[in-house]
C-alpha positions as CSV (number, residue, x, y, z in Angstrom):
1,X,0.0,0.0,0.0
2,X,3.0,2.5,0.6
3,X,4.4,1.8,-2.9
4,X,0.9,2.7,-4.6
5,X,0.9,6.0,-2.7
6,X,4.8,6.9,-3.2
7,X,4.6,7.6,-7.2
8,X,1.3,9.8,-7.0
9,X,3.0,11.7,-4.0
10,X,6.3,11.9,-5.8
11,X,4.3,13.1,-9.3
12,X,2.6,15.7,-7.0
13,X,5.5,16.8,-5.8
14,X,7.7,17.3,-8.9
15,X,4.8,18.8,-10.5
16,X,4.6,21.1,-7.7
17,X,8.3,22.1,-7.8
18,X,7.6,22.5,-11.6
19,X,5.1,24.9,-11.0
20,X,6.7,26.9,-8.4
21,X,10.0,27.3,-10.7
22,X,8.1,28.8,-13.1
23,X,6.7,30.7,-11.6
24,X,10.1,32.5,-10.0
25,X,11.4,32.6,-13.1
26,X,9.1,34.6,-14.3
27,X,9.3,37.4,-11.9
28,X,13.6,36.9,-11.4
29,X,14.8,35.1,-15.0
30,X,15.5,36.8,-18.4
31,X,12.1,37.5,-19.3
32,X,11.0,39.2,-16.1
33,X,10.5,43.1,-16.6
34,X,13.7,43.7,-14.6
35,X,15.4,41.1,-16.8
36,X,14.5,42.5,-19.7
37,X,15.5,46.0,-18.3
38,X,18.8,44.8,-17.3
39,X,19.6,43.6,-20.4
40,X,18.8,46.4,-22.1
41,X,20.7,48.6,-20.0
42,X,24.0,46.5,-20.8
43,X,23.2,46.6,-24.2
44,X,23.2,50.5,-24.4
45,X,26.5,51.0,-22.6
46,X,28.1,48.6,-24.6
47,X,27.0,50.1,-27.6
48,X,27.9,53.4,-26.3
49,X,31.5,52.4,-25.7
50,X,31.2,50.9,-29.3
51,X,30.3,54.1,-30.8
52,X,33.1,56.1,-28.7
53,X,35.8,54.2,-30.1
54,X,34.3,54.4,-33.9
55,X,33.8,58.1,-33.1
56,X,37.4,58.6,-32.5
57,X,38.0,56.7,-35.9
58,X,35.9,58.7,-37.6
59,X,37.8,61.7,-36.4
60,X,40.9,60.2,-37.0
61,X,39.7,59.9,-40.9
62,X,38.3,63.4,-41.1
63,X,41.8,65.0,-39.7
64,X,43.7,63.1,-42.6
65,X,41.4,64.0,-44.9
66,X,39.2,66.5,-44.3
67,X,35.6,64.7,-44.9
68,X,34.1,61.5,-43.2
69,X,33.1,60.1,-46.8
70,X,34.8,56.9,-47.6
71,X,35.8,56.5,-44.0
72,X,35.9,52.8,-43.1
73,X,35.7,51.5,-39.4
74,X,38.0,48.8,-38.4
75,X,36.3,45.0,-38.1
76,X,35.1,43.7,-35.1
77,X,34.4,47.2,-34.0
78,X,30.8,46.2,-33.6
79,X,29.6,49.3,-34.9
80,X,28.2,49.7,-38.7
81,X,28.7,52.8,-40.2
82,X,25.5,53.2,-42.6
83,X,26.1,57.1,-44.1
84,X,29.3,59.3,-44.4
85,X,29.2,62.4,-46.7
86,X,31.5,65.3,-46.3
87,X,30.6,66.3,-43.0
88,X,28.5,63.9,-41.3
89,X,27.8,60.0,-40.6
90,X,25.7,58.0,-39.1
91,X,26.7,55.0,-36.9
92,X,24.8,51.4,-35.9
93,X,25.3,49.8,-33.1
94,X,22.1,47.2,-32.6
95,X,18.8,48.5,-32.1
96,X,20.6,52.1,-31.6
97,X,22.2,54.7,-33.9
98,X,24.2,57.9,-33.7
99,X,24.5,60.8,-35.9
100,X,27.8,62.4,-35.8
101,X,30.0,64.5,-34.9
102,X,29.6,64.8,-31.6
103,X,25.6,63.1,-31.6
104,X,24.3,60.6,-28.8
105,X,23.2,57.3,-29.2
106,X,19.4,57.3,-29.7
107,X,17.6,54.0,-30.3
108,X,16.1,53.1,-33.2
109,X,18.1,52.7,-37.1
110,X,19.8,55.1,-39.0
């Protein structure tokens, strides 16, 4: 008679803990608000150091030669640069951009 009652007690009971898991992880994991917040924070100051070491490129470039078009940024940089004319560009960086010179990082494409 123990036996027959051990596996339902033990099913209850993982499907319990199951239950109560979930139910943390959605108020502490990844996809809870503060998560998501978090995560989105990170993401902005990387992208922000991103774009202040392809804005010191850029300048680099216009000092040689006096316009930001056909600047290049160096791989791996992590930063796109979608526009350069003669005296402005337009970095990506993710879901954020920047118009330079001297612009912030806003969210949203170029």
């Amino acid at each position: 008679m123990v036996r027959v009652l051990g596996i339902p007690a033990f099913l209850v009971a993982v499907l319990i803990g199951i239950y109560l898991y979930s139910q943390d992880a959605k108020s502490n994991g990844s996809t809870s608000t503060s998560g998501r917040q978090a995560i989105t924070q990170a993401q902005s100051a990387a992208a922000a150091t991103n774009f202040s070491q392809a804005d010191a490129a850029m300048q680099a470039f216009y000092m040689q030669s006096g316009t930001y078009g056909g600047a290049t940024l160096p791989p791996g940089s992590g930063v796109v640069l979608v526009r350069a004319d003669a005296t402005s560009y337009c970095l990506q960086a993710g879901a954020e951009h920047e118009d330079g010179p001297g612009g912030l990082p806003q969210p949203g494409g170029c």
